[in-house]
C-alpha positions as a printed Julia matrix, in Angstrom:
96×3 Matrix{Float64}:
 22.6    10.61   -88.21
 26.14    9.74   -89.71
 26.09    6.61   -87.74
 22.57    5.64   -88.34
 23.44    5.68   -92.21
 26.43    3.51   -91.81
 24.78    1.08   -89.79
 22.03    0.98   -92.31
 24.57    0.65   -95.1
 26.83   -1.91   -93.57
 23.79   -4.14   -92.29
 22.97   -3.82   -96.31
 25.89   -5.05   -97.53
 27.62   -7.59   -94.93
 24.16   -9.07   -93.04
 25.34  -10.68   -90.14
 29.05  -10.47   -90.55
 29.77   -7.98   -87.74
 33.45   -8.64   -86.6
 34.07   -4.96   -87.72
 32.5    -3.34   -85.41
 33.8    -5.49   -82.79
 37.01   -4.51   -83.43
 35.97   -0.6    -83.92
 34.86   -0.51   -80.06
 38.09   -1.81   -78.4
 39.97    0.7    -81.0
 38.45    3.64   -80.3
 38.86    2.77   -76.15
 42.8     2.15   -76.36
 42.46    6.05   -78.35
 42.63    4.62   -81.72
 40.71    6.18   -84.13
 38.72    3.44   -86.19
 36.28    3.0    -89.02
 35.05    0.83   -91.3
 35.15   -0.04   -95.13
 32.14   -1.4    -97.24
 31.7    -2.94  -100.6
 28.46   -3.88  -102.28
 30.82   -5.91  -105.31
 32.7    -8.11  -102.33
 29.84   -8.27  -100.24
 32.44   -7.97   -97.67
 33.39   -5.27   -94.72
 37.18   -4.08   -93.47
 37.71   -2.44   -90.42
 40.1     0.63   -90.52
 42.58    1.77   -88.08
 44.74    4.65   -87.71
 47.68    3.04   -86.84
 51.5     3.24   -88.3
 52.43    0.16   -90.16
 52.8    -1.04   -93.83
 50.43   -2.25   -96.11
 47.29   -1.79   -97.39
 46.08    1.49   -96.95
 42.73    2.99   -97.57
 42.0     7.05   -97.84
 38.71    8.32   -96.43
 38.38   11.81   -94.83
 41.37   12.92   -95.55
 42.91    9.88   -93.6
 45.08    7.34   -94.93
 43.67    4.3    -92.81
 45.24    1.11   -92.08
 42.81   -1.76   -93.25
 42.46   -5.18   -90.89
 40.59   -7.86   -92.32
 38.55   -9.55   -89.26
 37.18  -12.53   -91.22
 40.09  -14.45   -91.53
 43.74  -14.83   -89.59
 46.02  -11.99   -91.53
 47.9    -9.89   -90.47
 46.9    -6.01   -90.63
 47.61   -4.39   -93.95
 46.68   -7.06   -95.82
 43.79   -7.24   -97.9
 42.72  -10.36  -100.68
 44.32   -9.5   -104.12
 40.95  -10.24  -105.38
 39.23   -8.01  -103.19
 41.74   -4.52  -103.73
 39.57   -2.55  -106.15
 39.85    0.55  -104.19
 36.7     1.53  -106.51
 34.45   -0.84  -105.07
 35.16    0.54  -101.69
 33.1     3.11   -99.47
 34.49    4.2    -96.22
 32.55    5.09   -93.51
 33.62    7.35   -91.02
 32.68    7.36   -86.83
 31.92   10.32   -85.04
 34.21   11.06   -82.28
């Protein structure tokens, strides 16, 4: 159900712009855990990964996640100044 939601949600908010979850899927098989982050203001998704590293960090269950932008050549950790409003931010989490 969790996953039906969040599919819902981030089909809501990003359309078409799916690179997240294409980056979720090899994630979770190397044994990373991964999510993703939505935002209605940005119309814009992040994917998450629990992964040791500096930078931008986002908190959702508990978990101090990693963010990686997939729309654009960065680096992981970094996130557009103009986009960093933790408030305008929803996590979504991935059943394991």
């Amino acid at each position: 159900m969790a996953l039906v939601i969040a599919v819902v949600l981030w089909s809501s908010v990003v359309g078409q712009e799916n690179s997240e979850v294409s980056i979720r899927v090899p994630l979770e098989l190397s044994n990373i855990p991964a999510a993703m982050m939505v935002s209605r203001d940005y119309s814009h998704a992040m994917a998450l990964a629990d992964l040791p590293g500096t930078g931008a960090r986002f908190e959702a269950g508990g978990k101090q996640w990693l963010v990686a932008e997939t729309t654009d050549n960065v680096s992981m950790g970094l996130i557009a100044q103009d986009m960093s409003d933790r408030d305008s931010w929803i996590g979504i989490l991935f059943p394991y």
